[in-house]
ROTI-585516 format. One record per residue (C-alpha): residue in one letter; x, y, z. Coordinates in steps of 0.2 Angstrom, whole numbers, padded with zeros to 4 digits, always signed. Each point is the difference from the previous one (the first is absolute). Last residue first. Example, Ala and Ser with C-alpha at 12.3 -4.5 7.8 and 13.67 -1.06 7.14 Angstrom:
# ROTI-585516
S+0068-0005+0036 A-0006-0017+0003 
END
This chain:
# ROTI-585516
X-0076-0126-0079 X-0010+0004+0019 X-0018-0007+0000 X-0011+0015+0005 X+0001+0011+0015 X+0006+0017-0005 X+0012+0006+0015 X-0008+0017+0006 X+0011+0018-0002 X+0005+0010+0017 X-0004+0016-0005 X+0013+0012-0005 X+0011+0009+0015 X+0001+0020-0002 X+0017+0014+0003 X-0007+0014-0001 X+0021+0008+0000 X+0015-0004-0006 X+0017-0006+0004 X+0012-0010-0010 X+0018-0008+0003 X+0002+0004+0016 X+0018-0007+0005 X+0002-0012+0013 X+0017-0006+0006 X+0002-0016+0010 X+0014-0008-0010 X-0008-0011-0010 X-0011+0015-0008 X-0018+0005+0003 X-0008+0008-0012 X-0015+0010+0008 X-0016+0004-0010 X-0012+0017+0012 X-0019+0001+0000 X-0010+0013+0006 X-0018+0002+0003 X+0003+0008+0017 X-0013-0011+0007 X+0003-0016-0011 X+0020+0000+0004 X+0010-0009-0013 X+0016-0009+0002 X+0006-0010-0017 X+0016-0009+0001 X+0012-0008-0011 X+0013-0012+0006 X+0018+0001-0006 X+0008-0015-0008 X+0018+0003-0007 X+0013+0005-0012 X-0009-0006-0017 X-0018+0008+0006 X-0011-0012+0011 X-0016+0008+0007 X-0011-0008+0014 X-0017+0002+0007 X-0008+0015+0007 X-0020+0005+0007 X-0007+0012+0009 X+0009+0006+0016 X-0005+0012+0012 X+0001+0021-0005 X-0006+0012+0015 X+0008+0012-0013 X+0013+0008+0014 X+0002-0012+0014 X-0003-0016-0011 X+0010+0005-0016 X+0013+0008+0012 X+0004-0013+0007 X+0000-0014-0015 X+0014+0014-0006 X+0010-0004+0015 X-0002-0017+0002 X+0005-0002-0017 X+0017+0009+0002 X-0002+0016-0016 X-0002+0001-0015 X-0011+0017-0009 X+0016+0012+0001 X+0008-0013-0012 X+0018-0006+0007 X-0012-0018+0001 X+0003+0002-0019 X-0020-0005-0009 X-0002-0018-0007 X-0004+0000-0017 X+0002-0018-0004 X-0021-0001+0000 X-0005+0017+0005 X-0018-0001-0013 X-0001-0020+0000 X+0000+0000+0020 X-0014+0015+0002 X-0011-0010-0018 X+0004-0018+0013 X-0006+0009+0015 X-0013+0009-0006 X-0008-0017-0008 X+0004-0009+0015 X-0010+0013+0009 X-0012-0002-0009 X-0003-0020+0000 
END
């Protein structure tokens, strides 16, 4: 339930602001997913998928709960990644309990 709260407040703020992949922060996917995993030990976190006017990119969240880092991705058709946000103590909420009851 948190996270799709993060995604979906991370989605609403770059919403049909996608960033220039000539942007010193874009690069090849594989690339960039490299050198969040070699230098930031980040794994992935969590994503889903953004449709602006042009086109769908996919929105990723990679997160590393050594380092405390956490790093958003924007993905395009084409392959190119472009970091979007970065930050740091990056923190999961609690996992939150269906209420049993009778459902309205």
């Amino acid at each position: 339930m948190f996270k799709k709260l993060i995604l979906t407040c991370l989605t609403i703020g770059i919403a049909g602001i996608p960033p220039p992949a000539e942007a010193a922060n874009c690069g090849p996917r594989d690339a960039v997913i490299e050198s969040l995993k070699s230098k930031y030990e980040e794994h992935f976190t969590a994503g889903g998928l953004q449709q602006t006017r042009s086109a769908q990119s996919v929105m990723e969240i990679w997160s590393s709960p050594d380092t405390g880092t956490f790093t958003v991705l924007l993905t395009s058709p084409n392959g190119i990644s472009c970091i979007v946000a970065a930050g740091t103590d990056f923190f999961e909420g609690p996992e939150i309990s269906p209420v049993e009851g009778t459902a309205s």
